[in-house]
mmCIF file of the C-alpha atoms, coordinates in Angstrom:
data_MODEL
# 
_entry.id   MODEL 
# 
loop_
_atom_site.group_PDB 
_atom_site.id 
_atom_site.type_symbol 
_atom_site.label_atom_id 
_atom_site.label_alt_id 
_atom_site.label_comp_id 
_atom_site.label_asym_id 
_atom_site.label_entity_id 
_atom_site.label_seq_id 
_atom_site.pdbx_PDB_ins_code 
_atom_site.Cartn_x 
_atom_site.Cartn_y 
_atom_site.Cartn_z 
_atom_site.occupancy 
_atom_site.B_iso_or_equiv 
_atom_site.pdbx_formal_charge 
_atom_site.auth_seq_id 
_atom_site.auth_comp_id 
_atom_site.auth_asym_id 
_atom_site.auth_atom_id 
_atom_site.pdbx_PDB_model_num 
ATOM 1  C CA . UNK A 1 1  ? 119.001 121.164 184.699 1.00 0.00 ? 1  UNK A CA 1 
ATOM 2  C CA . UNK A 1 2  ? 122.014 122.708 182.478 1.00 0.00 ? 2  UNK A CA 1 
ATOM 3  C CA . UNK A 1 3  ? 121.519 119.409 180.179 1.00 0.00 ? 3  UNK A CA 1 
ATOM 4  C CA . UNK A 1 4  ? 118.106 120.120 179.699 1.00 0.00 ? 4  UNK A CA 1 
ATOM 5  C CA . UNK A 1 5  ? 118.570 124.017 179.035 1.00 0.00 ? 5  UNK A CA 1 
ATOM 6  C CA . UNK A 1 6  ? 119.209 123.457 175.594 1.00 0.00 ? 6  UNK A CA 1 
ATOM 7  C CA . UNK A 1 7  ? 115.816 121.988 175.048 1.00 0.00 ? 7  UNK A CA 1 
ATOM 8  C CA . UNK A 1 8  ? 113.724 124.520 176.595 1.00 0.00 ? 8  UNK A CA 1 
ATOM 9  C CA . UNK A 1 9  ? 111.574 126.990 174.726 1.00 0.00 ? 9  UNK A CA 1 
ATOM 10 C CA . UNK A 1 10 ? 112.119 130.753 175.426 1.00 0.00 ? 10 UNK A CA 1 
ATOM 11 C CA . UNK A 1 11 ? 109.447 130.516 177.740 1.00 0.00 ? 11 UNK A CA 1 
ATOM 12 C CA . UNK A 1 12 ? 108.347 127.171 179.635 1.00 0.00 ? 12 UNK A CA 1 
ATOM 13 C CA . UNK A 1 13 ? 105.960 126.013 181.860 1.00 0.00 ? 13 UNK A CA 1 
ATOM 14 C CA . UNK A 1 14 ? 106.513 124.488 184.822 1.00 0.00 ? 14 UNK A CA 1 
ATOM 15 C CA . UNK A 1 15 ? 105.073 122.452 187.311 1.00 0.00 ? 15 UNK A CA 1 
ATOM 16 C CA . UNK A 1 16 ? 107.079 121.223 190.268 1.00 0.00 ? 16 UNK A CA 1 
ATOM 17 C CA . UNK A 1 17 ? 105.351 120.767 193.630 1.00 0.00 ? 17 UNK A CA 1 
ATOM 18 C CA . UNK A 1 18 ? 103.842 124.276 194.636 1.00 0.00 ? 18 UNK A CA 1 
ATOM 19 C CA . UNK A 1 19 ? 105.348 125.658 191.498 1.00 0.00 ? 19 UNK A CA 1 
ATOM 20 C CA . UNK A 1 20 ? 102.843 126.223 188.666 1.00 0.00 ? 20 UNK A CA 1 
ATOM 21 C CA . UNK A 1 21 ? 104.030 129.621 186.259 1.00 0.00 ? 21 UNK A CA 1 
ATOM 22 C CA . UNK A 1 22 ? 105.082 129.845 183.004 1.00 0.00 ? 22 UNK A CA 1 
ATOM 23 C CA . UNK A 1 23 ? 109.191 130.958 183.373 1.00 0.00 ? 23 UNK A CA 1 
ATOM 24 C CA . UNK A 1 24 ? 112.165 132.284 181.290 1.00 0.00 ? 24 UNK A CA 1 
ATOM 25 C CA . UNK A 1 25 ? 114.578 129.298 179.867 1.00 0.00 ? 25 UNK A CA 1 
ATOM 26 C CA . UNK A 1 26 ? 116.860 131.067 182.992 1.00 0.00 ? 26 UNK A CA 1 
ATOM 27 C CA . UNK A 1 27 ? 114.219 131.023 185.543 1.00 0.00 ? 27 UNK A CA 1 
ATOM 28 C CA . UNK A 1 28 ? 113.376 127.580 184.832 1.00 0.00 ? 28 UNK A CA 1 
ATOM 29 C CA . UNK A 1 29 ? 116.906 126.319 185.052 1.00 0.00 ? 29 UNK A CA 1 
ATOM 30 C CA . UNK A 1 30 ? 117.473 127.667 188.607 1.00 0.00 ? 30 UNK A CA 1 
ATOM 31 C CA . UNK A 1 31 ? 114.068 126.114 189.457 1.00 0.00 ? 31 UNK A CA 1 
ATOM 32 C CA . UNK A 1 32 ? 115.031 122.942 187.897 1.00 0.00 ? 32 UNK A CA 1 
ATOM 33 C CA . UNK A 1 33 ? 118.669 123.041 189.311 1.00 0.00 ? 33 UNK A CA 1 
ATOM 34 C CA . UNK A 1 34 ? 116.583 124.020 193.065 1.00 0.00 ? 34 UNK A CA 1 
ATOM 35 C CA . UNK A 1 35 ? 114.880 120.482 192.345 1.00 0.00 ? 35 UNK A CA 1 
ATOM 36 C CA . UNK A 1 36 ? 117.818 118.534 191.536 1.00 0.00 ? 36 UNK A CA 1 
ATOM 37 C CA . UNK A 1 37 ? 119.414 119.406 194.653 1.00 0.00 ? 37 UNK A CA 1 
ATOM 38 C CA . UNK A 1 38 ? 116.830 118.561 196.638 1.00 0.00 ? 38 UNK A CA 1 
ATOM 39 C CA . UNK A 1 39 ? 116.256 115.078 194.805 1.00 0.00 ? 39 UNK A CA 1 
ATOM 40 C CA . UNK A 1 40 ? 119.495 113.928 193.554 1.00 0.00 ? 40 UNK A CA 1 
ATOM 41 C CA . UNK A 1 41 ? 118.281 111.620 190.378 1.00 0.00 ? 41 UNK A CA 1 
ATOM 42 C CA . UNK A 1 42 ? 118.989 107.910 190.188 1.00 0.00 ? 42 UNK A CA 1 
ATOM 43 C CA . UNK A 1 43 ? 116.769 106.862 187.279 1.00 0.00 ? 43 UNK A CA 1 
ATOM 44 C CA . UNK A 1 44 ? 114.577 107.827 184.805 1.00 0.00 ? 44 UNK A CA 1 
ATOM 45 C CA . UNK A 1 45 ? 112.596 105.683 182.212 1.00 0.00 ? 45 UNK A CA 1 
ATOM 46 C CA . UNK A 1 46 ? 109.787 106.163 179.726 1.00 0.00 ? 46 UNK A CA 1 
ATOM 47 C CA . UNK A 1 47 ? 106.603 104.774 179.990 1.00 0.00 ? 47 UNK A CA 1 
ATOM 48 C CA . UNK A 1 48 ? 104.793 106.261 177.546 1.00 0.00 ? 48 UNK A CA 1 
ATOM 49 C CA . UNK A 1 49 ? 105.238 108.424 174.038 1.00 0.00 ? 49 UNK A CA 1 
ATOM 50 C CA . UNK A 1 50 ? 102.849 109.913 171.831 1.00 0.00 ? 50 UNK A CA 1 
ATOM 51 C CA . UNK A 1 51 ? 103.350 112.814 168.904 1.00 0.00 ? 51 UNK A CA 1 
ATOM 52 C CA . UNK A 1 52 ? 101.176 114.710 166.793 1.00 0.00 ? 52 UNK A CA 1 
ATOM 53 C CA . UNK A 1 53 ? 101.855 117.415 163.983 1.00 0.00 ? 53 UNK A CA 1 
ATOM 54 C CA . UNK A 1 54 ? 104.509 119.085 165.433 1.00 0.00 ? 54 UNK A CA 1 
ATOM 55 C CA . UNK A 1 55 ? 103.613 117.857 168.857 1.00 0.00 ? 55 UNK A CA 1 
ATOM 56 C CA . UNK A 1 56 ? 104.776 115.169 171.167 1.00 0.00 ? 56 UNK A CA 1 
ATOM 57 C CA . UNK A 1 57 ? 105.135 114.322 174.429 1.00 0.00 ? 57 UNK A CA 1 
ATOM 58 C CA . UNK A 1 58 ? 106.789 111.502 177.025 1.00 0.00 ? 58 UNK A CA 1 
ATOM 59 C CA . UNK A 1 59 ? 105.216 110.066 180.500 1.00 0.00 ? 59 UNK A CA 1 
ATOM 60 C CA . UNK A 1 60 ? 108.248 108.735 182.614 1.00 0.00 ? 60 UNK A CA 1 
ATOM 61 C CA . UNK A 1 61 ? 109.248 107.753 186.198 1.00 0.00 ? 61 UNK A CA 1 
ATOM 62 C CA . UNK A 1 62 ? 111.596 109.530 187.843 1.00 0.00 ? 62 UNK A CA 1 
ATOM 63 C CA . UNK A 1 63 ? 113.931 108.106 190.723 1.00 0.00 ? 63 UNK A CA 1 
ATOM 64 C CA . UNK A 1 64 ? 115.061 110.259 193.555 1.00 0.00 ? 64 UNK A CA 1 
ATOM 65 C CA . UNK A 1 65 ? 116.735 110.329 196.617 1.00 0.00 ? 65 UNK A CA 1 
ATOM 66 C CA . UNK A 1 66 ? 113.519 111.412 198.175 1.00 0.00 ? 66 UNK A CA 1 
ATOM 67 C CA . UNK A 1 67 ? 111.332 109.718 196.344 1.00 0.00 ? 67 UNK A CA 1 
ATOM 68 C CA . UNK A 1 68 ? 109.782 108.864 193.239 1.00 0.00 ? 68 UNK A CA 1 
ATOM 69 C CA . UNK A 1 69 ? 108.380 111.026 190.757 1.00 0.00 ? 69 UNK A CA 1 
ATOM 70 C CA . UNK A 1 70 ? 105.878 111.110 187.954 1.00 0.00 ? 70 UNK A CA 1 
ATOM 71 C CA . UNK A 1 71 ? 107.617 113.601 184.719 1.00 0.00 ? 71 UNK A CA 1 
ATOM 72 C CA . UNK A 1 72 ? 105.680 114.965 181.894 1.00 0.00 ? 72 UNK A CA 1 
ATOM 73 C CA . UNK A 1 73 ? 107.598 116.661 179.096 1.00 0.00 ? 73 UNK A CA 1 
ATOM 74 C CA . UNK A 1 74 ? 105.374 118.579 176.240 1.00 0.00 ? 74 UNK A CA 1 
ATOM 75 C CA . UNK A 1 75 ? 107.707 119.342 173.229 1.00 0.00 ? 75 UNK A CA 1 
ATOM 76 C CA . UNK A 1 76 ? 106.280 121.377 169.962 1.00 0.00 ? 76 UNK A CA 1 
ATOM 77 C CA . UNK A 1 77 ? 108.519 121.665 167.035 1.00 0.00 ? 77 UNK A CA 1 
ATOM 78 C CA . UNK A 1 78 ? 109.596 125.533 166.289 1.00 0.00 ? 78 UNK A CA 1 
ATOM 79 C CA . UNK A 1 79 ? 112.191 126.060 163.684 1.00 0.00 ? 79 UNK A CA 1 
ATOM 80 C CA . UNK A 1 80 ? 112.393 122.161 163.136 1.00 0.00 ? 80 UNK A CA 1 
ATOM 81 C CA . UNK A 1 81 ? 114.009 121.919 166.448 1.00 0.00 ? 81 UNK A CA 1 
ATOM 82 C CA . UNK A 1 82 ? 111.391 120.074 169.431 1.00 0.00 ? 82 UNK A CA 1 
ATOM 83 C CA . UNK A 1 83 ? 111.910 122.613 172.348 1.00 0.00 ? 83 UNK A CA 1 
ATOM 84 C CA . UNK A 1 84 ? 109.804 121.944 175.460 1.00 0.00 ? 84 UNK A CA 1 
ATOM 85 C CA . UNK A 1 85 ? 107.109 123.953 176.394 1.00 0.00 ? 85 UNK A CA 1 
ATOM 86 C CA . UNK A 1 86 ? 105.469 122.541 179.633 1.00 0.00 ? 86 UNK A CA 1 
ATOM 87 C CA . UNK A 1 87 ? 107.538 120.401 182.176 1.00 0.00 ? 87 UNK A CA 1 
ATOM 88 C CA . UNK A 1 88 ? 105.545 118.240 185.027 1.00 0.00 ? 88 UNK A CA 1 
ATOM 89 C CA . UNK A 1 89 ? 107.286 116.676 187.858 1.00 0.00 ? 89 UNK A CA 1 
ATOM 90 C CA . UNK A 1 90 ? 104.673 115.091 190.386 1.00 0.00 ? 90 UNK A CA 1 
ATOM 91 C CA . UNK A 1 91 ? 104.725 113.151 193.469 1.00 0.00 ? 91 UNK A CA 1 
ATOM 92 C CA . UNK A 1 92 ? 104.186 109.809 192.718 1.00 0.00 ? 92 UNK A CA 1 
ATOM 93 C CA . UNK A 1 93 ? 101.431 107.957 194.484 1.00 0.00 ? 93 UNK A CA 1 
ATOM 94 C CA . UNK A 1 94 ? 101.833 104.051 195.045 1.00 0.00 ? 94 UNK A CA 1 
# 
């Protein structure tokens, strides 16, 4: 959570589980570190990438100890610097 800090907008929106608000970079953080407890991370890849303007976004898999996750990360450029704006992690359904 601390790594991805950095990378947040001043505002972001998240969407974890039951969690669906738009938080501080500081909120999110302790919601994000709350996660990461809970599912300690084993792997992560990208399955998808797209960008636009000043847009992007990435479509991953995330591996947990309790399971694995769908991730959505929305990024929009401000001050030539991508910051994320909107944050989905999702139960992954096989």
């Amino acid at each position: 959570a601390n790594k991805l800090a950095p990378h947040f907008n001043n505002n972001v929106e998240l969407i974890i589980g039951n969690t669906n608000d738009v938080y501080s970079k500081q909120q999110a953080v302790v919601i994000l570190t709350d996660f990461f407890k809970k599912n300690k991370v084993s792997g992560f890849s990208v399955s998808h990438r797209g960008d636009k303007d000043n847009a992007n976004f990435i479509i991953g898999t995330l591996k947990t100890s309790a399971g694995t996750f769908r991730v959505y990360v929305f990024t929009r450029k401000t001050e030539g610097k991508a910051l994320i704006q909107q944050l989905r992690i999702e139960t992954e359904w096989t």
